[in-house]
C-alpha atoms as one frame of an Amber mdcrd trajectory, in Angstrom:
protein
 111.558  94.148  40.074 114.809  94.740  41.773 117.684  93.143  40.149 120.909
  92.347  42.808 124.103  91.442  41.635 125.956  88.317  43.158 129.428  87.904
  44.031 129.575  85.306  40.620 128.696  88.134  37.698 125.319  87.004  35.416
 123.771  85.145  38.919 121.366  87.597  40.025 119.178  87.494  42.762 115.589
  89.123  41.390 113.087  90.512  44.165 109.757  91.205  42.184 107.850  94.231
  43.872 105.496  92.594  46.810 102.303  94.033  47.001 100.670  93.482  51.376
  97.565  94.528  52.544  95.834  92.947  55.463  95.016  89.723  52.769  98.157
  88.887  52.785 100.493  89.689  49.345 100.845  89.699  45.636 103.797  89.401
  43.816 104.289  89.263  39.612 106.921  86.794  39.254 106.822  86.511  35.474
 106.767  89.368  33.060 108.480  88.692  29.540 108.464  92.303  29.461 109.705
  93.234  31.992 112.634  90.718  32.191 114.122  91.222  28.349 113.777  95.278
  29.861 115.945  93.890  32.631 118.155  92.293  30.337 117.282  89.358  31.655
 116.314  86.164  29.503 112.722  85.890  28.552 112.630  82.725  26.980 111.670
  80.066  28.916 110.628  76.416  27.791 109.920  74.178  30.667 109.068  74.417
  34.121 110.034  71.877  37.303 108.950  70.974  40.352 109.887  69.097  43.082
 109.212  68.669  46.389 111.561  67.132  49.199 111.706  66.984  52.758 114.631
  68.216  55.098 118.041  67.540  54.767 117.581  66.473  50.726 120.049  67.640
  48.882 120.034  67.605  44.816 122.920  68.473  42.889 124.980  70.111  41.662
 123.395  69.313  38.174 123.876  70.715  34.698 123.560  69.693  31.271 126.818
  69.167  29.134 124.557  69.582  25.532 121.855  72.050  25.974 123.452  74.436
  28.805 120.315  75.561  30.651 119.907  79.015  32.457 117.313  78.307  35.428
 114.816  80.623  37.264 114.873  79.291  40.980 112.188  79.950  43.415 111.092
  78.280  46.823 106.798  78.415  46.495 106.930  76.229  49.863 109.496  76.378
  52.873 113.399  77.057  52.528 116.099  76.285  50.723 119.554  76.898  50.465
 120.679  77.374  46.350 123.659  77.259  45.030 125.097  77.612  41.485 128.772
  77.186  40.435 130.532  78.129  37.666 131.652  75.539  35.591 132.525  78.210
  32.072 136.296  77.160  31.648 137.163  80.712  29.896 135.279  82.229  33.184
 137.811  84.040  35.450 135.273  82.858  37.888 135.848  79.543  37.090 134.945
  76.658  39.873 133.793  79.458  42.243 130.296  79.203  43.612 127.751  81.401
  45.588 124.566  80.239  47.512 121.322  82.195  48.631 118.424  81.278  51.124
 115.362  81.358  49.055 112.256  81.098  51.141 108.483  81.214  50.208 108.152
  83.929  52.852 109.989  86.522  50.794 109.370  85.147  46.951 112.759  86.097
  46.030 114.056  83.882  42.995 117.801  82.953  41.027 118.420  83.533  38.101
 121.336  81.008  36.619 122.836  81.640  33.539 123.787  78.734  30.938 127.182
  77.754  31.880 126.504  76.929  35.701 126.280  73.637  38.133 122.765  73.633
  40.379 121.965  72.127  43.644 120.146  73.305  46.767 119.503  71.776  49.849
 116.406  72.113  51.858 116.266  73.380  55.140 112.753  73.512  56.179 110.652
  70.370  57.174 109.844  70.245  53.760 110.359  72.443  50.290 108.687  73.457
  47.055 111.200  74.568  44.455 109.471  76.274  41.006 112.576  76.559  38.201
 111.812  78.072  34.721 115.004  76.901  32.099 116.007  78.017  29.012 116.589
  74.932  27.161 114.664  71.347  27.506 115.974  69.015  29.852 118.099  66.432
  27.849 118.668  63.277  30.023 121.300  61.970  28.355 123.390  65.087  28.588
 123.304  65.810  32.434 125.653  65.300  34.686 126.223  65.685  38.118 129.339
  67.090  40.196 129.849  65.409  43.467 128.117  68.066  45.748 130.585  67.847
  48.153 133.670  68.339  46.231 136.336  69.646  48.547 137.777  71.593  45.381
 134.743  73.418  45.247 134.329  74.007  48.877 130.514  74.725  48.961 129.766
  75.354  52.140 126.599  74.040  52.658 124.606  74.871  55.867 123.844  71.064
  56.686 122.646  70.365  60.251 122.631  66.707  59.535 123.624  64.119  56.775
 122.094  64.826  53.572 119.946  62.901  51.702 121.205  62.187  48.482 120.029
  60.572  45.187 122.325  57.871  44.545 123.083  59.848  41.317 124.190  62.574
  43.245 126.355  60.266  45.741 128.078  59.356  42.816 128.836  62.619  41.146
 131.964  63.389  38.977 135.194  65.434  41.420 135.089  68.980  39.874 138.497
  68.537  38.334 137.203  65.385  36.137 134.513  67.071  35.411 133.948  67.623
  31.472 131.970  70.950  31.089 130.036  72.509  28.691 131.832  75.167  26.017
 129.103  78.122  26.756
């Protein structure tokens, strides 16, 4: 697996080794042993799902109690992920990076505790697999309006999203209480 540093430090984009013949490919996504080799974490205690069609757009999520660290892959179509950095102590503070991560090229993002999450899909329609480190704990998310003009994400949007009305009514970045991870 080939580990690739981000502009935001401890976001890493992870390309497992992709085996092609004329079937088609293989690809190990999951190897506790090789990920705590990677320094990487290799605890894991859920997995989601979800699927959405074009233009959806969920986030930017994280949980205030129970900071998860997510494993983000796209098993169908495209997406476009994004994770921001909502550690107050960070020098990276309120900065954010996004990746294209496509089903084509099983590519995946890791997120460390301490980090907003959204993506928006830009295929007809999108698969999105996510490991996390901690359970999900619905009365500790929140949600950081994803288009924040503090934050600036610069999402590739070729039309209006389509938003959950939770995520309409996300919290501005600088009202924001964050986790202390």
């Amino acid at each position: 697996m080939e580990v690739v540093a981000t502009r935001l430090p401890g976001v890493l984009l992870l390309r497992p080794r992709i085996f092609a013949d004329h079937r088609g490919w293989f690809a190990e996504t999951w190897n506790e042993a090789a990920f705590r080799e990677a320094g990487l974490p290799s605890h894991f205690v859920q997995d989601n799902q979800s699927r959405s069609r074009q233009h959806v757009l969920r986030g930017l999520h994280f949980q205030l109690q129970h900071p998860q660290g997510k494993l983000v892959r796209a098993v169908a179509g495209r997406i476009f992920d994004v994770a921001v950095d909502i550690r107050r102590s960070s020098p990276d503070f309120g900065q954010w990076v996004g990746v294209e991560l496509s089903a084509e090229v099983p590519e995946m993002l890791w997120i460390p505790p301490g980090f907003a999450h959204g993506f928006l899909v830009l295929s007809e329609s999108a698969d999105v697999l996510y490991k996390t480190t901690d359970f999900y704990s619905p009365g500790s998310e929140r949600t950081i309006l994803w288009s924040d003009p503090v934050l600036g994400v610069e999402w590739p949007l070729t039309a209006d999203p389509i938003v959950a009305a939770k995520d309409a009514a996300g919290t501005a970045f600088e009202q924001t209480e964050v986790p202390t991870c």
